[in-house]
N, C-alpha and C positions, 0 to 999 in steps of 0.2 A: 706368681699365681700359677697353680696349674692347670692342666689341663683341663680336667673335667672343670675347673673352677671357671676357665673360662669359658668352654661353652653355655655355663650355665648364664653367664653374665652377658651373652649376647643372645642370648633364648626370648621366646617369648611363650606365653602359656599357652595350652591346647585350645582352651575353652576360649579363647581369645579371637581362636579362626575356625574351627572348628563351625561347618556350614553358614561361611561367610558367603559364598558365592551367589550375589541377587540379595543377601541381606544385611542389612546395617549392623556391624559384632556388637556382643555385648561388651558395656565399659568394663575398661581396663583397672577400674579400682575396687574391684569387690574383696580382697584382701589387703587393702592399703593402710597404712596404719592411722591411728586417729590421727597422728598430725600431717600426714596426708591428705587425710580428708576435710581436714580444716584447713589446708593452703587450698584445696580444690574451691570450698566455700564462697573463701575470698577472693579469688580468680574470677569466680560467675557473678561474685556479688558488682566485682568490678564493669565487667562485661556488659552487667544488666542497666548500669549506669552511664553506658558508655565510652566507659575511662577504658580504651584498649592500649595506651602507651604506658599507662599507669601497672596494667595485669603484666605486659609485656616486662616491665622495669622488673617487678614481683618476680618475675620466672627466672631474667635472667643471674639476680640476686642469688635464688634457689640454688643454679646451677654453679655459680664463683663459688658457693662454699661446701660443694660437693653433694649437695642432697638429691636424693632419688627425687625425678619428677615423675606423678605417675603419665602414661600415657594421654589420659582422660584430661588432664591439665592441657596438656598441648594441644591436643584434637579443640578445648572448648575455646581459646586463644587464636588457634589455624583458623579456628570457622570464623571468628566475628572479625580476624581479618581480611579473608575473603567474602565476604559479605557483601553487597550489592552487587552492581554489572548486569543485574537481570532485568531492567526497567521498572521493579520496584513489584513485581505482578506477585512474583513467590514471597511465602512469609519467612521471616525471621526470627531467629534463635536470640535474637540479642537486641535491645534499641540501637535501635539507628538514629543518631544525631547528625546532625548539616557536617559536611563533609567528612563522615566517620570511613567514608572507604579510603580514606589518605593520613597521613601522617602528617607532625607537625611541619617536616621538610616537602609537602607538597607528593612524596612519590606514593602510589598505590599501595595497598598494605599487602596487597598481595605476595610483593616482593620480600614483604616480611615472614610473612606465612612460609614463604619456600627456605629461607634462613633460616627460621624452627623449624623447621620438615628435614632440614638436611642433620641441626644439632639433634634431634631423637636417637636416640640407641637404645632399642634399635630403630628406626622408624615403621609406622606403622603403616598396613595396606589401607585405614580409614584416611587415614594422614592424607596419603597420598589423595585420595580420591576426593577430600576437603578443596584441597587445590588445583586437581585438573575440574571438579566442578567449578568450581570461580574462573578458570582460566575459560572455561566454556561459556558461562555467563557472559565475559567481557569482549565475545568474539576472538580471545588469541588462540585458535587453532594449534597454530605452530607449538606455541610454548604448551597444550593441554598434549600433543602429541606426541613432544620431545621427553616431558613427564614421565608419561603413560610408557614410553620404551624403555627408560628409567627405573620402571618399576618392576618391569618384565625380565631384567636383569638380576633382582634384586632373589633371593633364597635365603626363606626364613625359618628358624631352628625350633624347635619345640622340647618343652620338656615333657616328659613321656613316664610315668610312674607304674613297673612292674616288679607284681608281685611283691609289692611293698619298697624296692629298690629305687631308686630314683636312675636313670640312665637318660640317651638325649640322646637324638637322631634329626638327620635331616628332610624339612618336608617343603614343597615347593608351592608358595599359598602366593599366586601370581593376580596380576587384574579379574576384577570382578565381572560377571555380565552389566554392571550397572557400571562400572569405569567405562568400560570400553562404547557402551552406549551414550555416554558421554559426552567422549573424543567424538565420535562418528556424525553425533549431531554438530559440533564444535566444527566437524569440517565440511558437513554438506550446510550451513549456514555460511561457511567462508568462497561455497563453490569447489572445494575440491574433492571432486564426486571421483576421481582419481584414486587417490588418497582412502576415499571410502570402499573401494571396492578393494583396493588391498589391504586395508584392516579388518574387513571379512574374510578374505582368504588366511590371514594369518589368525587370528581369531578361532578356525577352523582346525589350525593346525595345534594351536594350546587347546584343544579339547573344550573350546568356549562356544556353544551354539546359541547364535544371533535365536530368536526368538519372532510371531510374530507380530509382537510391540516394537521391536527393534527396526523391521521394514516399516512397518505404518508408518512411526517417525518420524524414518527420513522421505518417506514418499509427503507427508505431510510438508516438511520443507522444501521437495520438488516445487509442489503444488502452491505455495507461498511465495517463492523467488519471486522479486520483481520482474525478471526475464522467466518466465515459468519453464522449470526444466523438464521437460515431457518424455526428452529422449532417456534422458537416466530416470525419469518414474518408469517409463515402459523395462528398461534394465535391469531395473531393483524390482518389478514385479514378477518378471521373468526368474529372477535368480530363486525369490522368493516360492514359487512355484516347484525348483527343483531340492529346493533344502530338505532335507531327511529330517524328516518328524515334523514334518509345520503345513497347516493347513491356511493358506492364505482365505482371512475372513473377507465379510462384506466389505468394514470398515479399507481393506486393504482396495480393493481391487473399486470399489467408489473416490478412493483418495486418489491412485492411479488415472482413474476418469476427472477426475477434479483438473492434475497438472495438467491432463489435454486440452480441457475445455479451456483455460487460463490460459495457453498458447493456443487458442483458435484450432486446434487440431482435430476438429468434431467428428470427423470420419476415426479415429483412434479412440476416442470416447465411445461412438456409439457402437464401435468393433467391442471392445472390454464389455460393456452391458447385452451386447448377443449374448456373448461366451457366459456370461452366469445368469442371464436369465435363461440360456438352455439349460445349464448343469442343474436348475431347478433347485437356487438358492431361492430363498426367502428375502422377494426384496424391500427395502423399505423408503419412509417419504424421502429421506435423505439423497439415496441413489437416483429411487427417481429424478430428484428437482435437478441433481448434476447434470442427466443427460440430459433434462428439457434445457437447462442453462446451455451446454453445448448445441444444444439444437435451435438457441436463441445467435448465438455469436456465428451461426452459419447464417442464419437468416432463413432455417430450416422451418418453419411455421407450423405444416401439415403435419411432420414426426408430431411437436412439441405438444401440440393438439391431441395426436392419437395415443401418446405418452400420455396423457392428462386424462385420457378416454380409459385408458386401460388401470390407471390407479383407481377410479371407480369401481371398477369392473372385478376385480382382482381380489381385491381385501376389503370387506366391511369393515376390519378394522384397521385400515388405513387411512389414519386421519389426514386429511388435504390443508395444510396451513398459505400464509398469504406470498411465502418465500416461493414456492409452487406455483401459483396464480400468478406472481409477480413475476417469474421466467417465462410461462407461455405467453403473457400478452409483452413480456419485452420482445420476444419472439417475431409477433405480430408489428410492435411497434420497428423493430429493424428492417422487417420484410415491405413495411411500406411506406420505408425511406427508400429502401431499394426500388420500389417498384416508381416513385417520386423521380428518383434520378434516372431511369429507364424512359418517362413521361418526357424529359428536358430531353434526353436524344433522341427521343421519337420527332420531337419539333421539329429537327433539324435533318432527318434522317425518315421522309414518309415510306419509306419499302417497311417499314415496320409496324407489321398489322396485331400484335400483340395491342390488346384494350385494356391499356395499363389500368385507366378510368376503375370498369370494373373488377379489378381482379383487387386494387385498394378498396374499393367500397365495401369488397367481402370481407379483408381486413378489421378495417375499424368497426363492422358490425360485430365482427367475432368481440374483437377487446369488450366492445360494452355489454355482448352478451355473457363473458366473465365475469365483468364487475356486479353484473347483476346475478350471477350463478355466488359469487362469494358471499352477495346479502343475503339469499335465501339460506347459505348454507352456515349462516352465522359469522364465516372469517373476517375477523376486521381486516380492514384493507387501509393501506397507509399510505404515504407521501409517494412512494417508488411507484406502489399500484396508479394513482392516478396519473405522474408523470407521463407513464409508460403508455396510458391509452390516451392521454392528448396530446403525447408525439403521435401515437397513431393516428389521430383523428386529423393532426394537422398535417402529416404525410401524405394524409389520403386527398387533401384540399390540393395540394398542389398535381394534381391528378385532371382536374380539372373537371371539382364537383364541388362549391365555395361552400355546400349544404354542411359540412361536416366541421364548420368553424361553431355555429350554433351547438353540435354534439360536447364539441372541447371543452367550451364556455361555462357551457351546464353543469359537464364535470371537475373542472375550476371549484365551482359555488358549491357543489355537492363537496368537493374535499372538505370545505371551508365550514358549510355543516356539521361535516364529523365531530370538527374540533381540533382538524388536521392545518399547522401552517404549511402554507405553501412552501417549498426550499425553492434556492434560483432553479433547478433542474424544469421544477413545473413551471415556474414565470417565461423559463425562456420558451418551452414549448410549445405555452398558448402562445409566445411572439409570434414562434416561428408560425403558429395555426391563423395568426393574424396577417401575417407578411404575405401568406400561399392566398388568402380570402379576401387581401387586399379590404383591411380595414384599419387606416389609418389613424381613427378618432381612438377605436375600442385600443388599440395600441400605444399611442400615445398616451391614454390613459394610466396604462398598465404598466407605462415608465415611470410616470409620475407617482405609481402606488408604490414601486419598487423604491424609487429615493427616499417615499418617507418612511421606507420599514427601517427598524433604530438594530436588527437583526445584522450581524456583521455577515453573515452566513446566506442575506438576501439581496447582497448589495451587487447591483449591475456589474456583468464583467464586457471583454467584450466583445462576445456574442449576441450580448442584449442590442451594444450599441451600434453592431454591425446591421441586426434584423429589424431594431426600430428605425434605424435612417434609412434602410432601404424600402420600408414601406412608406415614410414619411417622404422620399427622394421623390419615388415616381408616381405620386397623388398631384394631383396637379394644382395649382395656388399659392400666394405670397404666404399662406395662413403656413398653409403645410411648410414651405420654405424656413418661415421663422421658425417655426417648429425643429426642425432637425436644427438649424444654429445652436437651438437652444439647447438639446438633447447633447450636444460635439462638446458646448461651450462647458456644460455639467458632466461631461466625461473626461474630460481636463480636467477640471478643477477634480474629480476624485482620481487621480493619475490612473485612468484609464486607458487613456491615449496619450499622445505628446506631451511629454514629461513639462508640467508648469511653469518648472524652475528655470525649463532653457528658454522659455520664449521671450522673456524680455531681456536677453545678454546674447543667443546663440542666434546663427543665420543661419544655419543648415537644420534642413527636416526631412525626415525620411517617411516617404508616404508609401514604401515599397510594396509592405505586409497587408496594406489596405484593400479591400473594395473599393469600386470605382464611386457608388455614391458615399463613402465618407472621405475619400481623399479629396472628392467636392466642397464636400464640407469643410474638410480642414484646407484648403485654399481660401475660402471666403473669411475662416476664422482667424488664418495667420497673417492673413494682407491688412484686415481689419484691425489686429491688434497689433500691428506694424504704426500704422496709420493712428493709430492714439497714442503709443508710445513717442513716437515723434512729434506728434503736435503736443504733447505737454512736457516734450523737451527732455526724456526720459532715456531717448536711444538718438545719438546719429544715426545718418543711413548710410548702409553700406552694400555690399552685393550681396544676393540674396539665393542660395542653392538648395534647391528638390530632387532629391536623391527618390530616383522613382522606379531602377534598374531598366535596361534596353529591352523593354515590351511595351506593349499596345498602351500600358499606365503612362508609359510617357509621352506619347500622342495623345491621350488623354487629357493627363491635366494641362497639356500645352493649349488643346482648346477651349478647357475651361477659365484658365488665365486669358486667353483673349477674346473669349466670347460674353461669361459670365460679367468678369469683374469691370466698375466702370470707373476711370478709363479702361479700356483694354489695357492689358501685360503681354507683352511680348518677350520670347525666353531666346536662348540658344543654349546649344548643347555644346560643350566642351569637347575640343579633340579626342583630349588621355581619358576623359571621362564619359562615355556615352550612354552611360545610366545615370547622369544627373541632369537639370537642366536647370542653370544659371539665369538668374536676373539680375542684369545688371543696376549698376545702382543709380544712373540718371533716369530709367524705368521705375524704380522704388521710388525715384525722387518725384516723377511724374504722378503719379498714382497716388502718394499722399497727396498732393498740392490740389490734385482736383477732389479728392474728398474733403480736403479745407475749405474749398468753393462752394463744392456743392453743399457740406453744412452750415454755410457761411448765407 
């Protein structure tokens, strides 16, 4: 073959790349012959049906007997093998049948995909980007990265028609702005914000400028980490800032105030919303609500408030929705837990003249004067909204003001008017509003409506069981006493606490994690169910160990075993082990024999 023959045979057309850069090329078949375009047909027809080993078999038949495939063939083949790995959210090119992202052998088809990516000649820059997009979809970084350099290496030829002559030159049609934002998200989703910072610098140096969708992005993924990465959103806003030609928008520098408020950093949040509300951007509900949210996880109340004052104030056409509302009275409702737990060491600590009392009461007036600013103002107010003001109301009870359990109550029933179900968030609330007001009937109530909701989403966890036995603990009566039995005995039985299955085979329990009044409980409930199991011949007895770890828990239940239960139990603590405390088994032995008596 010669020369020019073969350049021409490793070319690829102008029009092919030709302002590909940020855009999807035009297909590769627009001079293919008709029986080209009838293998393409049946390629998509296959695709459409799911059949991709089937298009796959087709292609590589094509290839055993020398025929041209056009590009367009490959590319529709690459895609429906990299197909899913997104969670299903983006749409698709192709039906997706139950397990269409694998092959008959179980492996990803992806694997496949890169197998035809590598037989194309020549291969294509869509090609490529087919498969570092899937590669991104499925979280492999690595392998979208190792690609992407792969491709970067690659120089591809064009055929060039002058003056009616055909000649061939070479042109360098490297990663797209949309590959490489790709990779970037690929690896600020893996964590290596590393990795990102020097694919912008090299990016920089192929004359590819990141754009400002490109920072949003990954500031967006800052701001989504499980572990919110604040310090590389502040980085990437920074670099953002300095890039030639790019105007960091709102969207940028709110998504930046997002990752702070997500890591608790609200002093770096509400630094960012100085900075553009001097620069006399136009701000909207959106920013706003960030910074009130940042100024709720501080337990900042007054900003979140005069935030909320100023969006009034600012824009008539700044509409106030209930995401808004629902950050300034969370605001309120965190400041007066805060000011709750301020209240507990004041008991303990009189040099401290701060009047927790009123400075909560002002609290929970604000929330309810919210909820009643969002009725005037039309905003429906939803599940969160109420939550949030009868945490507040019931924070502000343990203040020691019982008046503001009535407030919580009210707003309970008022949810329940709406048409709004309660979630556990507001059941436990009013617990907790019930626990501070020391109302043990309204609470126990509230247990018992909670077991029969059939909602899997309202079923006691155990925060419920912690704050209903502790109101039911220190009410005083045999009434109340059965009560919590009964409350421990139903928190078992839905494995909420001590796992079911070990009580009638295992002799160790760990009361460690517990409160002092459920670990009461659950003495009374594993002595007693010792004590039946034996008398109906279900368990011998053997030695009996309360793993309670070396603190005040273990002096604890040592007085509850021999004050409470009757007979008395008397424990020791083991040498090697001085966070548990053993009952031996002539004590186990004793203890059932007089409950035989006694119900004898």
């Amino acid at each position: 073959m010669s020369i020019p023959m073969m350049l021409f045979a490793a070319s690829v057309s102008v029009s092919a790349f030709q302002g590909y850069h940020g855009d999807r090329p035009p297909r590769h078949d627009r001079d293919v012959s008709k029986a080209t375009t009838s293998f393409l047909t049946s390629i998509e027809t296959l695709l459409e049906a799911g059949n991709v080993d089937d298009a796959v078999f087709e292609l590589r038949n094509q290839e055993k007997e020398g025929t041209d495939v056009a590009p367009s063939s490959y590319h529709a083949i690459i895609e429906a093998c990299c197909a899913g790995g997104g969670g299903g959210s983006e749409k698709k090119r192709y039906k997706q049948q139950k397990g269409n992202a694998k092959g008959k052998n179980g492996r990803d088809r992806i694997e496949l995909a890169v197998e035809l990516l590598q037989s194309m000649n020549p291969s294509t820059p869509h090609a490529y980007e087919i498969v570092i997009s899937g590669y991104g979809r499925r979280g492999r970084w690595s392998d979208a990265n190792n690609l992407l350099q792969q491709m970067e290496n690659i120089t591809y030829s064009k055929s060039i028609s002058k003056d009616g002559n055909d000649a061939t030159s070479v042109h360098d049609c490297g990663p797209s702005l949309n590959v490489y934002q790709t990779v970037l998200t690929a690896l600020a989703q893996g964590g290596q914000y590393d990795k990102v910072m020097s694919l912008l610098t090299k990016m920089r140096r192929r004359q590819v400028r990141p754009n400002v969708y490109t920072y949003n992005s990954l500031l967006n993924i800052c701001a989504k980490d499980r572990t919110p990465r604040w310090k590389e959103a502040l980085s990437l806003l920074s670099q953002c800032q300095r890039e030639p030609g790019i105007n960091p928008d709102l969207v940028t520098y709110t998504t930046a105030m997002r990752a702070c408020a997500q890591a608790r950093k609200s002093n770096k949040a509400m630094e960012i919303f100085r900075v553009i509300n001097d620069m006399g951007m136009e701000l909207d509900v959106y920013c706003y609500t960030t910074a009130m949210d940042a100024c709720a996880k501080d337990r900042n109340w007054k900003t979140a408030l005069k935030l909320l004052e100023d969006m009034t104030m600012r824009s008539t056409n700044m509409r106030i929705n209930a995401i808004t509302y629902n950050s300034a009275i969370s605001a309120l409702a965190k400041a007066a837990r805060s000011e709750s737990r301020q209240q507990r060491r004041f008991d303990y600590n009189k040099d401290d003249e701060t009047d927790h009392a009123q400075n909560s009461d002002i609290l929970w007036r604000r929330a309810l004067d919210l909820i009643e600013c969002m009725e005037k103002e039309g905003v429906k107010r939803d599940v969160f909204t109420y939550s949030a003001a009868i945490s507040t109301c019931g924070a502000a009870a343990a203040c020691g003001n019982c008046g503001q359990w009535d407030a919580a109550y009210e707003l309970f029933n008022e949810m329940k008017l709406d048409g709004l179900q309660p979630d556990l968030v507001s059941y436990n609330a009013l617990v907790g509003a019930g626990m501070t007001a020391n109302k043990p009937d309204e609470v126990f109530d509230l247990w018992i409506e909670m077991c029969q909701q059939k909602s899997e989403g309202i079923s006691p966890d155990i925060v419920t069981v912690t704050e209903v036995i502790a109101t039911l603990d220190r009410s005083i009566g045999n009434a109340n006493r059965a009560r919590v039995d009964t409350v421990f005995a139903e928190a078992v039985s839905r494995g909420i606490i001590l796992r079911e299955d070990s009580l009638d085979s295992a002799w160790e329990f760990d009361l460690s994690g517990m409160s002092f009044p459920v670990a009461r409980a659950a003495c009374r409930f594993i002595f007693r169910r010792i004590a039946e199991n034996v008398s109906n011949e279900e368990e011998s007895v053997k030695d009996l160990s309360l793993i309670t770890g070396a603190s005040r828990m273990r002096e604890y239940v040592r007085e509850v075993l021999r004050d409470e239960l009757k007979p008395a139990v008397y424990c020791v603590v083991p040498k090697m082990e001085q966070g548990t405390l053993q009952v031996k088994e002539p004590m186990v032995r004793n203890y059932v024999d007089g409950q035989s008596s006694a119900n004898a």
